[in-house]
N, C-alpha and C positions, 0 to 999 in steps of 0.2 A: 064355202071357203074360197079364197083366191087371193092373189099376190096384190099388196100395192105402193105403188110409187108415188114418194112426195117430193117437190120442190120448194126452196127454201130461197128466200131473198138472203142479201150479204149480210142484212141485218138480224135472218133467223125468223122474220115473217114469212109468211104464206106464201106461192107465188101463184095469184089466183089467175094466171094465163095458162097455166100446165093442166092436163085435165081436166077435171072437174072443182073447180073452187081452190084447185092446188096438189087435188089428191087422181091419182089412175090407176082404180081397181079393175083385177080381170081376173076369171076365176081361173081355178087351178084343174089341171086334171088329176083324174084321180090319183089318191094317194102319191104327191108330188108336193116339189118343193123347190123354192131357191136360195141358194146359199149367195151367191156374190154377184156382182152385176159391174162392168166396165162403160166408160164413156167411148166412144169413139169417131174418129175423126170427123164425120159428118153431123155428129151432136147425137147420130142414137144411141140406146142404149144397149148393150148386150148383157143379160143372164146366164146365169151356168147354175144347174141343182141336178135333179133326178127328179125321175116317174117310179109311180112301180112302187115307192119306198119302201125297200126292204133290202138286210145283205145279199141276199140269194137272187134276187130279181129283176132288178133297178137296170134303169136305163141311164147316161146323162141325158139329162136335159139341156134346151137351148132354147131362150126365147127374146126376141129381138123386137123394141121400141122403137119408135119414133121419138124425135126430139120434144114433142107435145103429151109424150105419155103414152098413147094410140100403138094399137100392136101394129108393126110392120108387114102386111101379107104378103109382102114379097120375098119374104123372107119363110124357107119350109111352108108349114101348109099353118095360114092363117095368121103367120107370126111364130109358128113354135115348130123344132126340131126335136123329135123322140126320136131317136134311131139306136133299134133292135141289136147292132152293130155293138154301139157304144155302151156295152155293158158295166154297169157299177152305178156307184154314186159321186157326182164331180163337188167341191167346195170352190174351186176359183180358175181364173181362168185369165190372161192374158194372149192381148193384140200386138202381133208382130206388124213387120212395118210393111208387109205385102197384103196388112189385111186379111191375112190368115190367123188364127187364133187357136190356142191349146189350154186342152181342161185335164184339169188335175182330181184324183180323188183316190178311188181304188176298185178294181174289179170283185167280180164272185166270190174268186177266192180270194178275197181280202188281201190283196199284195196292190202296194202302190202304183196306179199306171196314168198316165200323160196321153192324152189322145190331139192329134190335130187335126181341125178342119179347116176349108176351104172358105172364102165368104159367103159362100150360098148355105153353107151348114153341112155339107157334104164330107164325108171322112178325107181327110189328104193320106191317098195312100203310099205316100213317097216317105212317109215318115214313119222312122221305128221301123215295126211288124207291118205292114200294112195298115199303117195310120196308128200302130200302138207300141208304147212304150212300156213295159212291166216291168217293175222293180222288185226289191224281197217285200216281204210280210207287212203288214201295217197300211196306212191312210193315209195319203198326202193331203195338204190341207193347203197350205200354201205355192204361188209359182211369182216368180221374177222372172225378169230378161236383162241381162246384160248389152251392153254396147256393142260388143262381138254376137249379140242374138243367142249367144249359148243361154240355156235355160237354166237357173235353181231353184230345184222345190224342195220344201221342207215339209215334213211329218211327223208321227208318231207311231210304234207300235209296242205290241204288249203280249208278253208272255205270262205264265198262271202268276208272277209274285214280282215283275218286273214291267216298267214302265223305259221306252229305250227312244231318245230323238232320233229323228232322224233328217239328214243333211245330202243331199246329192245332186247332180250335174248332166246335164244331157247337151249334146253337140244338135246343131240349128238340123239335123239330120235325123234328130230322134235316137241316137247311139250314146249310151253311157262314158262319161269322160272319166277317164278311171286315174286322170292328173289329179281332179279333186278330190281330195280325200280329208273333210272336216272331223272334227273331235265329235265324238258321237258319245251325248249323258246318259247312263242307266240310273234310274233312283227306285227304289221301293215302289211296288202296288201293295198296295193296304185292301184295297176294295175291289176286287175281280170282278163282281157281279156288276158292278158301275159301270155304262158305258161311255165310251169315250168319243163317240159319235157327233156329241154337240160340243168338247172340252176347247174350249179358247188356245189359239195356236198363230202367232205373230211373227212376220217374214218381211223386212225392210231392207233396201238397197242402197248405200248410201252415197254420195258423190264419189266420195274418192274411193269407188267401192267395194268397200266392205258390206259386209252382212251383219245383220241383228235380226237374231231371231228368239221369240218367245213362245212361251208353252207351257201347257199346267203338268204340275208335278205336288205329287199325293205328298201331304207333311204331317207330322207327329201333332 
């Protein structure tokens, strides 16, 4: 098994300059995975998933391209960042403007938390907790940056018969802004045994900005 990356011309063909014929497979460690991947300023590319996968176990993961596809080895060891530190599983992840970047997902015990690192991959521990941010109960899936650098992430979480968004705000410091306070949805769970783990969860910023955010929600 392993991860791969294609590139695409404007018109939706191949771009047979990017790795191999268009495509840049590399395998995965074990039990691991990526959820989202960023461009960044110099054309690489940065990842954010988990190792490990599993709720109790998982690490985030970080693994950092070259503009050709190619793992970056200067980046952690080989191109990839597992750190033991950064326990959970992340879904996404955004680049601040120092080049520092923060992953969203949730720890151990399943409560939302925001981790920043440094550009080398290293924990930034100016932030939060010592580089951690923890929230209540539930799964971040989503992260934004506003203009003022304050962070919103958006998630989900789920009690035995209730399905609940969730909407919150954190200062360029990792500290909860407790100004924001969005309308937070509870709707019916129909199917508890169902997990929510892979459930589609949509977080856009818009110019004059406002938020739109989307999310699955169990129906009759």
């Amino acid at each position: 098994s392993g991860y791969t990356l294609r590139r695409y011309l404007p018109n939706g063909g191949r771009d047979i300059n990017f790795g191999s014929g268009g495509k840049a497979t590399h395998p995965l460690l074990e039990d691991s995975k990526l959820h989202s991947i960023i461009l960044m300023p110099d054309g690489n590319i940065l990842g954010v998933g988990a190792s490990n996968y599993s709720v109790f176990n998982s690490n985030f993961l970080l693994v950092k391209f070259n503009s050709n596809g190619s793992l970056n080895t200067s980046f952690g060891v080989g191109g990839v960042v597992n750190n033991t530190k950064a326990q959970g599983i992340a879904y996404d992840i955004v680049l601040q403007k120092d080049e520092k970047f923060v992953a969203v997902g949730y720890n151990k015990k399943v409560k939302m938390n925001a981790i920043r690192f440094n550009p080398d991959g290293s924990i930034d521990l100016s932030f939060g907790n010592n580089g951690v941010m923890v929230y209540e109960s539930g799964e971040a899936k989503k992260i934004l940056i506003q203009d003022n650098d304050n962070l919103v992430i958006g998630g989900i979480s789920s009690g035995f018969d209730t399905l609940e968004t969730r909407l919150f705000r954190i200062m360029p410091d990792g500290v909860l802004d407790e100004s924001f306070t969005p309308f937070s949805s509870i709707s019916p769970r129909k199917n508890y045994a169902e997990s929510l783990f892979e459930k589609d969860y949509g977080l856009i910023l818009l110019d004059n900005g406002r938020i739109i955010q989307s999310f699955y929600r169990e129906v009759d």
